[in-house]
N, C-alpha and C positions, 0 to 999 in steps of 0.2 A: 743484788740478786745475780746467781753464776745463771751463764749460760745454759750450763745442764739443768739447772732448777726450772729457769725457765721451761724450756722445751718439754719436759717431764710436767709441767702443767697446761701448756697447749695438747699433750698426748693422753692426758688423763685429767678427768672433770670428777674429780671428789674420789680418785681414785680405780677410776672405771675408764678401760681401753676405747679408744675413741668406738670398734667395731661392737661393744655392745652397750656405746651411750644409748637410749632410749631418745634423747632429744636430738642428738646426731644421725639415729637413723628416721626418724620423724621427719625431719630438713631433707634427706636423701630422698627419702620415698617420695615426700611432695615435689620436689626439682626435679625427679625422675618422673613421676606423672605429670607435671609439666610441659617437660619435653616431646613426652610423646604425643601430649593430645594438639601441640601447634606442631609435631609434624606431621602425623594424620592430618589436620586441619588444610597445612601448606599442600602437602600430594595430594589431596582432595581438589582443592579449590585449582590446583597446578593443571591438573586431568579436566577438569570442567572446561575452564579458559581454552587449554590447547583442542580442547574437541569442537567447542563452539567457535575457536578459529577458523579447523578446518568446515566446517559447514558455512562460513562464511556470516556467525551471527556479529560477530565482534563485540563480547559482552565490554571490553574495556575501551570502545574504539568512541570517541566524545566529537571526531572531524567534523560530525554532521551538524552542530551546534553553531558552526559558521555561514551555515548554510540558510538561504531565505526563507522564513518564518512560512510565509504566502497564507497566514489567515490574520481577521483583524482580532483585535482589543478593545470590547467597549470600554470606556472609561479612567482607559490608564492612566497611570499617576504622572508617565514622562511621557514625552512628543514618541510615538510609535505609529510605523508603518507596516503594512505587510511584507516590504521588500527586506526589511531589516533581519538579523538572522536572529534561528531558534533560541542560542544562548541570552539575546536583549529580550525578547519575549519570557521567557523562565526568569529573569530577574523583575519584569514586572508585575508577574502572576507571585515571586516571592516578596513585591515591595506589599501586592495587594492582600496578602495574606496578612503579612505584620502590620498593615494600616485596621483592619479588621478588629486584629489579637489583640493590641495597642489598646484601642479604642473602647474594647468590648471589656476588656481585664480592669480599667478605670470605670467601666458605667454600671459592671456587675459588680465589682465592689462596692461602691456607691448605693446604689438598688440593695444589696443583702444585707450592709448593714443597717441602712435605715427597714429594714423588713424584719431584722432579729429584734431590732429594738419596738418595733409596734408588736412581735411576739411577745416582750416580754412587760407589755403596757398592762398595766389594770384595767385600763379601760377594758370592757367584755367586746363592743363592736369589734375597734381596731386588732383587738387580741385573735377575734375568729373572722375577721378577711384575710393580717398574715397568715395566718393559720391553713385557712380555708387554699391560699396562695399558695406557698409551702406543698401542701399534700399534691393538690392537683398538677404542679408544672413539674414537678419531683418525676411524676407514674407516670405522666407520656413522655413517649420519645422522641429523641431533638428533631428527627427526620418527620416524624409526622408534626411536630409544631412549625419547624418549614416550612412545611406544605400550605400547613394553613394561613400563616401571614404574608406567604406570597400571593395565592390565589383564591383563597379565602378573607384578604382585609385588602392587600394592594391593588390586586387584581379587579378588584369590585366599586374601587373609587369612582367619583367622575370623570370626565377625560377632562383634558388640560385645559380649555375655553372656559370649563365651570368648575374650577378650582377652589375646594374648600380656604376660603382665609381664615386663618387664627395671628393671634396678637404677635406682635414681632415687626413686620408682618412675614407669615409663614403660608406659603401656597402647598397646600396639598391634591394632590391628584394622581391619575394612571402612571404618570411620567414621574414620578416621586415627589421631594421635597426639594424646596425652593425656597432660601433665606439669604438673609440679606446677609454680607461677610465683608470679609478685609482684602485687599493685594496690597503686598507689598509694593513700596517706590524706589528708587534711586537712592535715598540715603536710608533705604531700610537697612544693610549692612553695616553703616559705621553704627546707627541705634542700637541695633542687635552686641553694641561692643561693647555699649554701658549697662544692657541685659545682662550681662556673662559677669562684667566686670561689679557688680551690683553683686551678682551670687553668690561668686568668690568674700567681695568684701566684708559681708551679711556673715558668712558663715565662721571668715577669721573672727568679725567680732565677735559674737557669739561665745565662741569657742573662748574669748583672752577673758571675756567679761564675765564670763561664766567662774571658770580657774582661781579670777580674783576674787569672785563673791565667796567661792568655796574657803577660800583662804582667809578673808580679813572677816567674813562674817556679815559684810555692808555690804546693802539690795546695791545690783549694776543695772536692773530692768534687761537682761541678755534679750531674749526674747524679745522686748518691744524695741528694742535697738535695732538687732538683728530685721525686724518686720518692717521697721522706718525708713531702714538703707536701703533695703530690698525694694521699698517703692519709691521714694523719693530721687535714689539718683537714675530710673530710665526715665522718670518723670522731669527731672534735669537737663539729660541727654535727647528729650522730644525736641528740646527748643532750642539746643544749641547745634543740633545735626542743621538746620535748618528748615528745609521740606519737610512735610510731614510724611513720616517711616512708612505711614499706612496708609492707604484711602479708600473709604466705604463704598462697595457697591450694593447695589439695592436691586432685586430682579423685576423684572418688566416685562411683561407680555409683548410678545413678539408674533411674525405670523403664523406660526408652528409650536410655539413655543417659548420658553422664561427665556430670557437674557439676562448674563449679567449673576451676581449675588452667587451662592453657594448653592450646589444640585445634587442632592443626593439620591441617585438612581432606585427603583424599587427593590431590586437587588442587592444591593448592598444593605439596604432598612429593613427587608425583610431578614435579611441575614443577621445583621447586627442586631433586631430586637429580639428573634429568637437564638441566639445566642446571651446576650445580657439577662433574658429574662429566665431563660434554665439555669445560669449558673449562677445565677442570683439567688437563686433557691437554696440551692446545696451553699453558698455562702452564708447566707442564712441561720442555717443550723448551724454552720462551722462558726459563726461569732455568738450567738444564743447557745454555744457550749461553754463558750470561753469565756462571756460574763456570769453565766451560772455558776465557773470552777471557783472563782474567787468565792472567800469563805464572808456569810453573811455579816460576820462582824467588821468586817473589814466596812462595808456600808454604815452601818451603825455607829463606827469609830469616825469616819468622816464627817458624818450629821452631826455630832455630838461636837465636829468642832466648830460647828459655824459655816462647814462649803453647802453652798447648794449642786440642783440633783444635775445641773453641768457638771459642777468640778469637779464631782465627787465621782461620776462619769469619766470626764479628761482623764482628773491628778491622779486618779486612786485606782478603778473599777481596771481602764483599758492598760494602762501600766502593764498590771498584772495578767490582764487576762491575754493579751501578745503572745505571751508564750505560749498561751494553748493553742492559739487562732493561728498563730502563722504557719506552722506545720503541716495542717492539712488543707491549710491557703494556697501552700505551693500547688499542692497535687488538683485544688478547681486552675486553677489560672493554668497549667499544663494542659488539663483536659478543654478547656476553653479553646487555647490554642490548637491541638489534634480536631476537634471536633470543625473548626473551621474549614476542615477537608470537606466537609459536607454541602460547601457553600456550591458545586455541584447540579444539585438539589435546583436553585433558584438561580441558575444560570451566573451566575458573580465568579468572574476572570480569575481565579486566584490563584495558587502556587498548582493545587492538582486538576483544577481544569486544563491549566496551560500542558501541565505534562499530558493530560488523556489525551491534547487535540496535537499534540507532538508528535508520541504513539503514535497515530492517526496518519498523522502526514509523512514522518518520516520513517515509520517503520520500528524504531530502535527502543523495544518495549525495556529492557534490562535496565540498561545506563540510564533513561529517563524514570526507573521505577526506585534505581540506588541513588539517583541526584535528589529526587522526592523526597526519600526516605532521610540522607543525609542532610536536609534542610529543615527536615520537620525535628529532627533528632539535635542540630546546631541550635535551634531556637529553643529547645525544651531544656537542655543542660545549659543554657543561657539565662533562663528565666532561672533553673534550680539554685545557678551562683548566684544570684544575686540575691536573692529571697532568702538561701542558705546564710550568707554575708550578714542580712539584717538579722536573721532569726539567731546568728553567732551574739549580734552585739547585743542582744536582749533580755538572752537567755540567765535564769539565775545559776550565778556561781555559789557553790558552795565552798563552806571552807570547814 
């Protein structure tokens, strides 16, 4: 092809001058509305910044974050003092946020789906308590269920002396929950390295045994393989670390108070149960949509071959119905997360307590209201990849 031909079809798309392509001016107008709404945008936010300089608000100035906290942290997750500065405080009102979100996004999942599935039981009882469940945590709001399990169930316990015992053993009372748990030892680190080295290995197998069953046709058991490595080499690795990784404490009444074992604040249980127990609901509905979408034959072809109402559940039912459930999964476990701003409410340290009592001390509402904002926003488009990720590899391809 000559030069001139070329150029004669970079200048002309089917014949037509570049000034009246339709799609070339389509590309212009949008690059030109572009331009102008970031730089409207830039002299906008340029003028705001330079004014609140000079008034001396310093919307971008972060120095004070070095500065001594000078308030406490019930219950922090790391060794924290008052003396310590604003910026170590904000990281662990953000650790106490995501131990929360964490926690709350596995117990609600858990809780909704076994609640979709007694929705969609025969039985008439269990059909109309989820039911009955369902409707009612759905219609109040999170902030008044708050209220109520802080100072309407926490609040009302006995004090610590006469501590309800349940099995376990589990102490309940005003001062919260008290169970017995683990600390780690001295050789908890190198055990932790046939943990990881187990997961890896579990999952290569898996993965080779799997390729080969597909291939020659002969059962590898992927699966029970994969499940056997997964436990048997830290079970391995407990007795050749030496020490044991872990060791039980057990809590114990002391003169004020439990010692010892795992202590879960009222505050945080009131937080955590009304949080897992709202979003449990709306989960709920989101999996008793997804196993209604699959088509009833699909059921019927299962039974017919011999699975019972597990496999036919497992291999068949959740399969398919993934693809409905995960999608609007993301958007509970998102609001789960946001909605933890509320922990407020019931006093519990978290990412925007810390910022209110920040505000408070140091004055600098802007930068502590955009650190907030960019935190809760870092964790939300964090949770979207990853849940995006899974819901990519699930998804049916058409061809």
């Amino acid at each position: 092809m000559s030069r001139t031909s070329f150029t004669t079809r970079i200048l002309y798309r089917k014949g037509v001058p570049l000034w009246r392509d339709v799609v070339v001016l389509q590309w212009a107008a949008q690059i030109g509305s572009a331009v102008l709404v970031i730089g409207f945008l830039g002299f906008f936010l340029d003028n705001v910044i330079r004014a609140a300089e000079i008034k001396g608000l310093g919307l971008l100035s972060y120095g004070f974050l070095g500065e001594a906290a000078g308030f406490p942290l019930p219950e922090a997750v790391l060794e924290y003092d008052p003396s310590l500065p604003f910026g170590y405080a904000f990281l662990i009102g953000l650790l106490h946020t995501l131990k929360v979100s964490l926690v709350g996004i596995v117990l609600a999942t858990i809780l909704g789906t076994i609640t979709a599935l007694a929705r969609l039981s025969t039985n008439w009882l269990v059909n109309k308590i989820a039911s009955l469940y369902i409707e009612i945590i759905r219609n109040v709001p999170l902030a008044v269920q708050l209220v109520f399990w802080y100072f309407a169930v926490f609040q009302q316990l006995p004090p610590v002396e006469e501590s309800i015992t349940l099995p376990g053993p589990i102490y309940v009372s005003q001062r919260g929950l008290n169970m017995i748990w683990v600390d780690p030892t001295a050789t908890f680190g190198t055990w932790v390295m046939f943990v990881v080295a187990a997961v890896v290995l579990a999952f290569v197998l898996h993965r080779v045994l799997l390729g080969y069953q597909f291939r020659t046709g002969r059962s590898t058991y992927p699966l029970a393989t994969a499940f056997a490595t997964l436990v048997a080499l830290p079970i391995v690795g407990w007795f050749l670390v030496g020490a044991s990784p872990l060791s039980l404490t057990v809590p114990e009444m002391g003169k004020f108070n439990f010692t010892g074992g795992l202590t879960l604040t009222p505050e945080f249980t009131a937080l955590l149960a009304g949080l897992v127990i709202y979003t449990g609901s709306f989960i709920a509905e989101v999996v008793r949509a997804g196993i209604q979408s699959v088509s009833r034959g699909q059921f019927e072809a299962a039974r017919a071959l011999g699975l019972s109402p597990l496999q036919v559940l497992r291999l068949v039912v959740l399969p398919q119905a993934l693809r409905v459930i995960v999608p609007p999964l993301i958007s509970q476990y998102l609001n789960l997360t946001k909605n933890s701003s509320l922990a407020v409410i019931v006093g519990y340290p978290d990412l925007f307590f810390v910022g209110r009592t920040t505000i408070n001390q140091a004055g600098r509402a802007v930068p502590v209201f955009i650190l907030v904002m960019a935190c809760y926003l870092a964790m939300s488009l964090l949770t979207s990849l990853i849940m995006n990720v899974y819901n990519r590899r699930i998804r049916l391809v058409e061809r």
